[in-house]
N, C-alpha and C positions, 0 to 999 in steps of 0.2 A: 458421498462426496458432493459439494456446493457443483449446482449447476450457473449454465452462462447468466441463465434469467438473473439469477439471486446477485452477480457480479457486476452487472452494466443495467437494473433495473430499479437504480434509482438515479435521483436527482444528481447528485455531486458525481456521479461516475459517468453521466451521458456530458455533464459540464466539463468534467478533465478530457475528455476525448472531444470536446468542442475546441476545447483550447490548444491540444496537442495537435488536432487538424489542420487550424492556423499556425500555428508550427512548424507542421508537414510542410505548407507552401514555402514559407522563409529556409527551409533547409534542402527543399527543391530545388531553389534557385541557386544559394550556397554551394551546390555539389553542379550545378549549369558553369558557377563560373569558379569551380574549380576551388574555393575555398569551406569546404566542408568539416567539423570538428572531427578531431581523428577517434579510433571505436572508445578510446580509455580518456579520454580530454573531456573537460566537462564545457558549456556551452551549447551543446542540444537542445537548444529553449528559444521559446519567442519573445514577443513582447509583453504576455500576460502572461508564462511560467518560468524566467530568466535565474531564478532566485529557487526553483523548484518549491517544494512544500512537502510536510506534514500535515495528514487530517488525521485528529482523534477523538475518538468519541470525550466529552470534556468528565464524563464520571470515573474516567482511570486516572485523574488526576487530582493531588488535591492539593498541593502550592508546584510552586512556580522555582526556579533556579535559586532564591533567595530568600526559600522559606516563606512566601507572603502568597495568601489566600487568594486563587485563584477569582475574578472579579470581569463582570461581561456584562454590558446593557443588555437585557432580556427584549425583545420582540415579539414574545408571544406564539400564539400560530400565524404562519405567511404563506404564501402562495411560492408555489415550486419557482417561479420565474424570480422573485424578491431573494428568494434563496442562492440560487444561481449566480444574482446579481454578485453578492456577498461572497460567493465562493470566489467569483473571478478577481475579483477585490482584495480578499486575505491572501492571494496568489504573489499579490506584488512585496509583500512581506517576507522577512529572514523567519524564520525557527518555526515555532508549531501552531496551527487554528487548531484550536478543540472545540469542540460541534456540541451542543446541549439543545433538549427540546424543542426549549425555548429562545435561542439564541448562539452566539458563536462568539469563543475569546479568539481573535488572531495574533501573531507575532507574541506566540510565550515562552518565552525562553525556561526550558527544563534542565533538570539534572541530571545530566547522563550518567552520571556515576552512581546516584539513587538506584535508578534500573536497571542498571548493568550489575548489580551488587542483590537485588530485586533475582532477576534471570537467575546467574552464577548459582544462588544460594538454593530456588525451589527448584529447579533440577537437577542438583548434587544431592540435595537430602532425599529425594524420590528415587535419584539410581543408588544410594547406601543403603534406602529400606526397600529395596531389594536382593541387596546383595545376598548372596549365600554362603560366604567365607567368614567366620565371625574374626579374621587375626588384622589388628591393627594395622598390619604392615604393609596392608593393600590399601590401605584409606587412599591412597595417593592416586590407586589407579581408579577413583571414584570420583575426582574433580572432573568439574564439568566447566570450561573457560565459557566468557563471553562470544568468544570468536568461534566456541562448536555451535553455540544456539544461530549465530548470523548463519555459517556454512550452511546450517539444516535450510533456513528461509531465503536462501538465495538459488536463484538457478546456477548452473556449474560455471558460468561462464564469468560470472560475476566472483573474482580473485580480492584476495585478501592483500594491503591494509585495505580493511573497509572503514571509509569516511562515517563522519559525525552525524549524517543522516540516516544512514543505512543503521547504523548501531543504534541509536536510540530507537528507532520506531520499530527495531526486530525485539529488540529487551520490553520496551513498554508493551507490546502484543503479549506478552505471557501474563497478562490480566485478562484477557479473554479463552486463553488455552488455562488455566490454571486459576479459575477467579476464589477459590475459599483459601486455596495458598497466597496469592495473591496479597490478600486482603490481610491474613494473619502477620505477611512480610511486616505491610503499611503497618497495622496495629502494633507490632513490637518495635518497629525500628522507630516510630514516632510518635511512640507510649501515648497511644489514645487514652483518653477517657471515653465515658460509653456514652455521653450525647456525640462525641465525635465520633466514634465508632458506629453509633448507628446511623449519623447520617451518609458517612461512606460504604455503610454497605446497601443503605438508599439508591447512591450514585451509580456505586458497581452495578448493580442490578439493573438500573435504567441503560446502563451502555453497554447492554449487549441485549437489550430491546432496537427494532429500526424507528426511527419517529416519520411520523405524518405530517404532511404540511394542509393548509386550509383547503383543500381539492382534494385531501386523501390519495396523492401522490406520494412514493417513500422520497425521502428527503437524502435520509442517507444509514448506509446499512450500520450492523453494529461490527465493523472494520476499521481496521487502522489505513488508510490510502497515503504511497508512496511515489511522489511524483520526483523522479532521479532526473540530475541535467545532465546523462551521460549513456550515450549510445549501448554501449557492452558489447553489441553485435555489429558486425560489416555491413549485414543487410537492413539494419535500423535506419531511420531517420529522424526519429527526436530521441529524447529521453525518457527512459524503462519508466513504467509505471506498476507498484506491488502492491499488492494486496494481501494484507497480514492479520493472523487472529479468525480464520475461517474457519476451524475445526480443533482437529488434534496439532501435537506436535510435527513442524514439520509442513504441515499443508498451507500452502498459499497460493497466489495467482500474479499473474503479468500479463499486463497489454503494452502491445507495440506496434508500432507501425513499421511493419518492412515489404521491400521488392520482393517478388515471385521469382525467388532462384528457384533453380533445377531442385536444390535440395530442400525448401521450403514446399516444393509442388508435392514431393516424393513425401513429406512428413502430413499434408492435409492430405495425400491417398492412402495412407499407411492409417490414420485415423477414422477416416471414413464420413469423411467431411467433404460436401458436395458446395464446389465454388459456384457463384454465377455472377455475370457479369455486374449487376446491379451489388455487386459488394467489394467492387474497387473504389477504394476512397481517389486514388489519381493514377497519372500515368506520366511515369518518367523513360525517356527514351527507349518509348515503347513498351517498356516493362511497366504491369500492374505494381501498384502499393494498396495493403489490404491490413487490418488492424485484426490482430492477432489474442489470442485471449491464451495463454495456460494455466492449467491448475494444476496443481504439483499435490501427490498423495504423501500422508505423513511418513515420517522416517525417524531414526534415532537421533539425539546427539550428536553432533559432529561427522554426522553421515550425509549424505544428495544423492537419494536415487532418482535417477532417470523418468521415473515411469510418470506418467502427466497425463491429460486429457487437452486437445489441442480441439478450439470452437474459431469459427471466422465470425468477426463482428460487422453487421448489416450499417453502413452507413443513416440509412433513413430509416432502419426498424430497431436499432439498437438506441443509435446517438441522434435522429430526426434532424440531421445532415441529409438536404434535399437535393436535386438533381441541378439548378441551379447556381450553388456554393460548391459543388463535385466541380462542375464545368470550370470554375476560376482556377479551379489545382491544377489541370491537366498541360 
């Protein structure tokens, strides 16, 4: 299983929990005077994530909503900090940044329905060649909806209808759980020829590589990052953040920011997860707020099991949030 390192160990994931931190404080104050979004209302955002986001690696893509070739000023190699900048930047944007070596397309509007039809299709024909019953008359019970693949990448908490961001960036992840299926969807449903065939499986290939920036700092992993404007949980304070495409089916991650209930103390002793004070991001009415990482082990199909790995994320050794920027939250 993906450990913390490989999760919060690059560039774009130390930058979303910079931005969510400032968050933190706006939704600090929010619940001070009593107007705080409620767990299911969306709103859980600042001034730099109000609009939440999509990051994807830009090689699982290859047009845009309207059939038209995906297109980005290249930049080259930059420095982790240039990068950063960019991320905070494509933040203020609707729909998806997709991220390439050398540069990033922001605000691209996709086709959910491509993906959704994408998903549906490679994991129906994977659970019928398995099947063991050769009688037609079970085909039925072999469909696999879009809504079992979201179930599987979602923690329990997180209930169905699921909105337009959740659904597309759970269906576009099965180019990293599944990339030669993947790839043969793209190639039949958009009758490549083989100079386009081969330069998307150029692409695929590269976006589940992590890339480097001018410092040899990782930029950003080969994941799909889900920045949600919506609490899910009581003891949150911004908006779920996922992590999708980390493994098998099924396996993904989430960071959160929440209070130290009784029952959040009992889940980081039950893991064996050793708190200390220098990993409180703030302090609200006494109560520590600490940012929370899960990874969730793979499952079936339209299944959610339980079982996860639960990490405390270090303010100044994860996200280099110093003691200084601490003190303004509290």
């Amino acid at each position: 299983m993906i450990t913390k390192k490989q999760i919060v160990g690059n560039e774009l994931m130390k930058e979303i929990i910079n931005i969510r931190f400032d968050t933190l404080g706006q939704m600090i104050e929010q619940k001070r005077q009593g107007g705080m979004p409620g767990v299911t209302e969306e709103g859980a955002t600042g001034r730099y994530d109000n609009k939440g986001a999509i990051f994807i690696p830009g090689g699982l893509i290859y047009q845009d909503v309207d059939e038209r070739f995906i297109r980005y000023e290249p930049y080259g190699k930059i420095s982790a900090k240039r990068f950063r900048a960019g991320i905070r930047k494509a933040m203020r944007n609707d729909n998806a940044t997709l991220l390439y070596p050398d540069g990033m397309a922001p605000a691209v509007n996709l086709d959910s329905g491509f993906f959704s039809k994408a998903a549906r299709r490679i994991f129906t024909y994977k659970k019928a060649a398995y099947q063991r019953s050769k009688k037609i008359s079970n085909a039925a019970l072999v469909e696999i909806t879009s809504d079992d693949i979201i179930k599987s990448h979602c923690p329990t908490y997180m209930k169905p209808p699921y909105g337009a961001r959740t659904r597309i960036s759970t269906c576009v992840c099965v180019g990293l759980i599944e990339p030669p299926m993947f790839f043969a969807f793209y190639k039949s449903e958009l009758n490549f020829s083989e100079k386009q065939a081969q330069r998307f499986v150029h692409d695929l290939d590269q976006a589940r590589e992590q890339t480097l920036s001018s410092d040899n700092s990782v930029l950003y992993p080969p994941y799909i990052v889900v920045c949600h404007d919506t609490r899910y949980k009581r003891n949150s304070f911004t908006g779920l953040t996922r992590i999708l495409g980390i493994g098998k089916f099924g396996e993904f991650a989430t960071f959160s920011f929440e209070s130290l209930t009784r029952q959040l103390a009992q889940e980081i002793k039950r893991h064996h997860q050793a708190l200390r004070p220098e990993d409180v991001f703030a302090i609200t009415g006494e109560i520590p707020i600490l940012g929370v990482i899960r990874i969730y082990e793979q499952t079936n199909p339209g299944k959610r099991l339980l079982k996860y790995q639960l990490h405390i994320v270090s303010p100044l050794d994860d996200a280099g949030i110093g003691p200084e920027r601490l003190k303004r939250q509290d």
